[in-house]
PASE-451289 format. One record per residue (C-alpha): residue number from 1; residue in one letter; x, y, z. Coordinates in steps of 0.02 Angstrom, whole numbers, plus 50000, padded with zeros to 5 digits. Layout:
N
nr; rest; u; v; w
NUM; A; X; Y; Z $
...
//
This chain:
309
nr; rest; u; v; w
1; X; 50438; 51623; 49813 $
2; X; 50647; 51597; 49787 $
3; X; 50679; 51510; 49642 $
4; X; 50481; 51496; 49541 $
5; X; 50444; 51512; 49359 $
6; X; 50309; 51674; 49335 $
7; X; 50207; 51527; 49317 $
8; X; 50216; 51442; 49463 $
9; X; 50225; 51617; 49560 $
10; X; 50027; 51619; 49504 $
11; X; 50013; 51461; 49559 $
12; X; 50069; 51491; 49693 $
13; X; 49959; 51633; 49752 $
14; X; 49839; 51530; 49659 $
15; X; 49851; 51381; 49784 $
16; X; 49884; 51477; 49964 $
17; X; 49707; 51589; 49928 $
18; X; 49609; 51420; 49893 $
19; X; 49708; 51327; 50060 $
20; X; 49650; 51488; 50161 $
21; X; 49489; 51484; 50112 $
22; X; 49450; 51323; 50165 $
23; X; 49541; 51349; 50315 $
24; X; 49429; 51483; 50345 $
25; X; 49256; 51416; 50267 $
26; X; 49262; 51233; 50280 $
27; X; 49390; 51168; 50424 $
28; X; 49526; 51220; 50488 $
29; X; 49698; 51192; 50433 $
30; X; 49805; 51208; 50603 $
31; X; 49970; 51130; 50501 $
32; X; 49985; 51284; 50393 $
33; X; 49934; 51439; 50521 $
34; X; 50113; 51470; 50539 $
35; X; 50184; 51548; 50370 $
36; X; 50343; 51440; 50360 $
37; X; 50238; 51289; 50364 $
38; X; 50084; 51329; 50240 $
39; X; 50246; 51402; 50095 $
40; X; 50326; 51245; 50102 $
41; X; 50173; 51119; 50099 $
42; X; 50123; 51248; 49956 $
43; X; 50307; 51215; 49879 $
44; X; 50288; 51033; 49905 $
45; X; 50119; 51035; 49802 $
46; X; 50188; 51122; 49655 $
47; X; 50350; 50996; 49639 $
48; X; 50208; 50860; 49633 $
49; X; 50103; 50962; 49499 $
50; X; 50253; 50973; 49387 $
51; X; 50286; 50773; 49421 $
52; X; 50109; 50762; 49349 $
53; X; 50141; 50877; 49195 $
54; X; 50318; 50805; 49191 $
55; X; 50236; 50646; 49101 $
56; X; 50096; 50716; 49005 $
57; X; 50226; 50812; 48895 $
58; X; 50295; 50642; 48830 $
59; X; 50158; 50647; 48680 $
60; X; 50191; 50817; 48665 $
61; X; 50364; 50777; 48558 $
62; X; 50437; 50641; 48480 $
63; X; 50505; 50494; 48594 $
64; X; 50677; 50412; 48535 $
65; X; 50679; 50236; 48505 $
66; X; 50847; 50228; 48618 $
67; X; 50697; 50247; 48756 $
68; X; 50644; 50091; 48728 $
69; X; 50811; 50001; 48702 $
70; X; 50879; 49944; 48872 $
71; X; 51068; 49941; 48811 $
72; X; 51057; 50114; 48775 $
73; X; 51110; 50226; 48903 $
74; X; 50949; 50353; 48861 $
75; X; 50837; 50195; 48913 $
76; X; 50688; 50263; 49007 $
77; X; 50547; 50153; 49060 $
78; X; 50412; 50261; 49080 $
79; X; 50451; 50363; 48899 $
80; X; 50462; 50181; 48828 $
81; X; 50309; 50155; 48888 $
82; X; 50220; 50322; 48811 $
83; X; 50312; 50237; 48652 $
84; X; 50234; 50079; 48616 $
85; X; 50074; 50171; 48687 $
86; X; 50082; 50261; 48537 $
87; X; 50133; 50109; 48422 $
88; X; 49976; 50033; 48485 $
89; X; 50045; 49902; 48605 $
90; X; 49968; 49935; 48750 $
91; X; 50026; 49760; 48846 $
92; X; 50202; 49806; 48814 $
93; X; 50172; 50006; 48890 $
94; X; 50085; 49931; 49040 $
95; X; 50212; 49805; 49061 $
96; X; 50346; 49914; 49058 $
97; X; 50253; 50038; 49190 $
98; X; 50226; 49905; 49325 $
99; X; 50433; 49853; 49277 $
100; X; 50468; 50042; 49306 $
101; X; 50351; 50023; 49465 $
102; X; 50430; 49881; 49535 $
103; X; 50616; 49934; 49535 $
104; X; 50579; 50150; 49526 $
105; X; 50734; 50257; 49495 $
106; X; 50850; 50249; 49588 $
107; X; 50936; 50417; 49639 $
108; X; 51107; 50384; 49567 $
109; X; 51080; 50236; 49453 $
110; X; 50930; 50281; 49365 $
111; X; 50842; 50166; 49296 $
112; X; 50976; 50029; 49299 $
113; X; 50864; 49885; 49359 $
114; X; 50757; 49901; 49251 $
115; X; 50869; 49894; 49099 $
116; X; 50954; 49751; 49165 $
117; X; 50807; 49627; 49200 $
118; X; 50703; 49709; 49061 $
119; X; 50857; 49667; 48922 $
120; X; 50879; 49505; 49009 $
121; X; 51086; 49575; 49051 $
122; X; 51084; 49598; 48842 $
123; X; 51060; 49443; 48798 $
124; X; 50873; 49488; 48736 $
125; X; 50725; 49587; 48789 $
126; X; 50612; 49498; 48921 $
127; X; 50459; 49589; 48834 $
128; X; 50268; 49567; 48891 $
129; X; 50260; 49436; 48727 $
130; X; 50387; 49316; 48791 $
131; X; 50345; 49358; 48980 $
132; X; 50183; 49346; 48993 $
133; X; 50197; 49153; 48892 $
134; X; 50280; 49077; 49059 $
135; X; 50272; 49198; 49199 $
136; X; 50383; 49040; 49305 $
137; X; 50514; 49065; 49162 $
138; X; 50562; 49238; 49204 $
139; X; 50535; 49217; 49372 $
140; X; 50667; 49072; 49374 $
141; X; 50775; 49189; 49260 $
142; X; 50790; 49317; 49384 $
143; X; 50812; 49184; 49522 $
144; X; 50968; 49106; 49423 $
145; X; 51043; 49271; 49358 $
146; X; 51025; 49367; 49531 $
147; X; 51229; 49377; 49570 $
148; X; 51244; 49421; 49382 $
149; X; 51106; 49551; 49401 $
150; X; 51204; 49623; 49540 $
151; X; 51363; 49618; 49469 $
152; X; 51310; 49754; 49351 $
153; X; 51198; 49862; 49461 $
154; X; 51279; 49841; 49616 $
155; X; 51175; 49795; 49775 $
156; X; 51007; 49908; 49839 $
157; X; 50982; 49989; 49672 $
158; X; 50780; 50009; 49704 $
159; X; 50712; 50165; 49722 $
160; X; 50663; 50247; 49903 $
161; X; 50493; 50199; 49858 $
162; X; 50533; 50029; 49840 $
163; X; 50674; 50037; 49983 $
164; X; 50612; 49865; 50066 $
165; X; 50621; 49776; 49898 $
166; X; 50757; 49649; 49826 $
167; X; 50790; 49501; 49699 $
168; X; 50743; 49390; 49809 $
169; X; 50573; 49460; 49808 $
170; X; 50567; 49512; 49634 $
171; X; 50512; 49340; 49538 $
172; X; 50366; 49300; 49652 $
173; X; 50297; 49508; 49620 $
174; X; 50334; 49461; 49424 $
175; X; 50251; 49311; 49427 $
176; X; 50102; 49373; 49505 $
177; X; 50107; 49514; 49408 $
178; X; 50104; 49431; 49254 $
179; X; 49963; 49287; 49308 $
180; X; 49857; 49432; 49356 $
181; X; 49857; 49523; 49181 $
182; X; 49829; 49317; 49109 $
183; X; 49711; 49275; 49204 $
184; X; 49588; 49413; 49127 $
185; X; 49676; 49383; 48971 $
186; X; 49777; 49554; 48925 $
187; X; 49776; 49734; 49003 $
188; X; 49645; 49798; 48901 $
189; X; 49516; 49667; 48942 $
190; X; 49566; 49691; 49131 $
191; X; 49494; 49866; 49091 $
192; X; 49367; 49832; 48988 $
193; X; 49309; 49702; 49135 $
194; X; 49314; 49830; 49275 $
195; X; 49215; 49935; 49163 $
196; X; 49071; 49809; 49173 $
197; X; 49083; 49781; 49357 $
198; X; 49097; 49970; 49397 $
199; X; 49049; 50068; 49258 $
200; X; 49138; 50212; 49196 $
201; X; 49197; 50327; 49331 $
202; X; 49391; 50365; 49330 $
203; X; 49371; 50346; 49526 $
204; X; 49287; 50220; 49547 $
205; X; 49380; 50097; 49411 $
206; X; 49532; 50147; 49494 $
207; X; 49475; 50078; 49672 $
208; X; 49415; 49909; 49590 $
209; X; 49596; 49894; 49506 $
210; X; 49658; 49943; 49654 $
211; X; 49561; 49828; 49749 $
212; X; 49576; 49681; 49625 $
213; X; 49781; 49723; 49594 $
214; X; 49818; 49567; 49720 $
215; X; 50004; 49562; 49655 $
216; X; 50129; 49514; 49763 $
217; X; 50243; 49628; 49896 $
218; X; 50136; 49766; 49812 $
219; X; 50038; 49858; 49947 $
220; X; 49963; 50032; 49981 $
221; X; 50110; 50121; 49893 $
222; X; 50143; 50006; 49763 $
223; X; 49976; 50015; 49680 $
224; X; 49950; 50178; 49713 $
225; X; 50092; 50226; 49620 $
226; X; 50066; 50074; 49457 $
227; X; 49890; 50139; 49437 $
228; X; 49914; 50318; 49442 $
229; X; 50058; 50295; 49317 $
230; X; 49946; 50200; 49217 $
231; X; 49807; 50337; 49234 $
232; X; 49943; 50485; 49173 $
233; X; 50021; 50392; 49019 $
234; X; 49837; 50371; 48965 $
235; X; 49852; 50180; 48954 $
236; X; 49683; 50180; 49060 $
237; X; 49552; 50299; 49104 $
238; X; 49588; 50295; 49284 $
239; X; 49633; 50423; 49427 $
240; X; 49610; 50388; 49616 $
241; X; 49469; 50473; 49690 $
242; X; 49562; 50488; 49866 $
243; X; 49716; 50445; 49939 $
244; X; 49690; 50284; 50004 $
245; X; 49753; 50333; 50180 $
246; X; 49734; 50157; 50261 $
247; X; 49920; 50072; 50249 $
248; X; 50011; 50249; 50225 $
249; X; 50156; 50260; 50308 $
250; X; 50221; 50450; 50257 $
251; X; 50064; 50535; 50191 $
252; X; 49969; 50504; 50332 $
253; X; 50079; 50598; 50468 $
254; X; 50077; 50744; 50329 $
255; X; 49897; 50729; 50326 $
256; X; 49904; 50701; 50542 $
257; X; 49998; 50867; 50529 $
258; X; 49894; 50971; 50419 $
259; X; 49737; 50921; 50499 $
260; X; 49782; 50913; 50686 $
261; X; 49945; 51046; 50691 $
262; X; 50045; 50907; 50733 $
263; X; 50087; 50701; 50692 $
264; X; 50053; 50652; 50886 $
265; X; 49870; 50613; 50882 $
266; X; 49816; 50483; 50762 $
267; X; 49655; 50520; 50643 $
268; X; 49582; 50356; 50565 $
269; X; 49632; 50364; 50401 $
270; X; 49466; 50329; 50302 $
271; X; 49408; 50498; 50393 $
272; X; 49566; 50591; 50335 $
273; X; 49530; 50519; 50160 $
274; X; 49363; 50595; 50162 $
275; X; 49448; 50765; 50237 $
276; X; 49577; 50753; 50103 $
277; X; 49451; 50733; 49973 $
278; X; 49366; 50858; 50007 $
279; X; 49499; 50982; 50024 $
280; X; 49569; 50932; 49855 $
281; X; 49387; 50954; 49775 $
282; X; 49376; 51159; 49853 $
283; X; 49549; 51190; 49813 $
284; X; 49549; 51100; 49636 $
285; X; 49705; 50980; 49708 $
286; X; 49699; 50796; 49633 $
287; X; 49720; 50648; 49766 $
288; X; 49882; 50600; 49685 $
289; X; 49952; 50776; 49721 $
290; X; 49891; 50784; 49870 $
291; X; 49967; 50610; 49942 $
292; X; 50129; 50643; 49854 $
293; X; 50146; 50830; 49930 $
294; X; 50087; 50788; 50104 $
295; X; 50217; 50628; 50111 $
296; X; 50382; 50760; 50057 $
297; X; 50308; 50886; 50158 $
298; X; 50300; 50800; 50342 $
299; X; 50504; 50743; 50306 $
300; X; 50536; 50930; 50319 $
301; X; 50381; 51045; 50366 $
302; X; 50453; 51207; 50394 $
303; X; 50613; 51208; 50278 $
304; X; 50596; 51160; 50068 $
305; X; 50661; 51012; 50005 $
306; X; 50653; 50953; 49845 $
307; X; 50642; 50751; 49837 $
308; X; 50672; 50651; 49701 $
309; X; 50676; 50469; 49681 $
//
């Protein structure tokens, strides 16, 4: 337990009883038998719980408004967003959350993408007020000002997460983007609809947003990872009630692993989602945690890595 806060040691024990138990109780666990493996899918699942609480602690202080400023160099998308959450504008926080979705951070460069499209290359802020007005006039923005854009960032800025993504791709996703919040009229009423179709079950209004979220060169990963954003900055009262295995390309040989001992044999993923679901309900893991931790863990299941962006 090299390198873990007295905190996390507890957690630690914490988690490895609970994953034995099941093992042992409900069904077996052949991906952690050996020790190496189960300490480092443990490891894994601690990194994502401290992603989690990584976000929750931006109410817990005050928030510089240099966060929200994309010229600034302290420009964060996500802490911008947990701003204007607290200002009340809750179109401009979820705006800013599917912006920070769309690009991610990149390892070296941040948040650079962002800042660039987002401040419109300084010239003035392409906020969800003047976006969402003509969704075809930032989309032919970014069209026009693509060499510019890349002039300043340099070329494959997105994050890992959003690897297969470029400019050329990027006003089509913002334009659907921004018709889907229009077309139910703002990003509260989108909720407040799904709460009439669905009710008011975190779960299950995240699987009709994630269901309805028809926005473009966003797939499996891409609204898992808006919504669940959405769900921890409290802009909605959402969280994913399982991993939403179907389409995963990384979680799903970690789940492959910890299930079968190995990646060879393929399980169908809606019967690894019920698996996983029920594993995270005995051993008190959320599905987020869960599909972030198994997807780091099967890039390296016997020796930690820490992943980031």
């Amino acid at each position: 337990m090299k390198g873990l806060s007295k905190k996390d040691k507890v957690r630690f024990q914490e988690i490895q009883s609970s994953l034995l138990k099941f093992d042992n109780t409900c069904k077996k666990l052949p991906g952690i038998h050996k020790q190496r493996y189960r300490e480092c899918l443990i490891y894994q699942l601690i990194d994502s719980i401290r992603r989690i609480e990584y976000v929750q602690t931006f109410y817990e202080r005050d928030i510089s408004p240099l966060r929200a400023d994309p010229r600034s160099d302290l420009f964060d998308p996500l802490k911008a967003a947990a701003l204007h959450a607290q200002k009340g504008n809750h179109d401009e926080a979820c705006w800013l959350v599917f912006l920070a979705t769309h690009f991610g951070k990149h390892i070296r460069k941040g948040w650079i993408l962002t800042s660039v499209v987002y401040g419109a290359l300084g010239n003035h802020l392409w906020d969800w007020k003047t976006s969402s007005l003509d969704s075809q006039k930032i989309s032919d923005w970014i069209s026009n000002n693509s060499e510019a854009i890349l002039d300043v960032t340099g070329s494959n800025c997105f994050s890992n997460h959003r690897k297969y993504e470029s400019l050329k791709t990027t006003p089509k996703a913002i334009k659907s983007y921004i018709d889907w919040i229009n077309s139910n009229n703002s990003h509260r009423d989108l909720i407040r609809i799904s709460h009439d179709k669905v009710g008011q079950n975190p779960h299950d209004v995240f699987d009709y947003l994630y269901r309805d979220m028809k926005v473009y060169r966003f797939g499996r990963l891409g609204k898992f990872d808006y919504l669940t954003m959405i769900g921890k900055l409290g802009l909605a009262p959402i969280s994913p009630g399982k991993t939403y295995m179907t389409g995963a390309t990384g979680p799903r040989p970690g789940a492959q692993l910890l299930f079968n001992g190995n990646t060879d044999k393929a399980i169908p993923p809606v019967k690894l989602d019920v698996w996983l679901s029920e594993l995270g309900e005995k051993c008190d893991l959320t599905m987020q945690v869960l599909e972030d931790a198994l997807c780091n863990w099967q890039k390296s299941p016997e020796q930690y890595v820490l992943f980031r962006g």
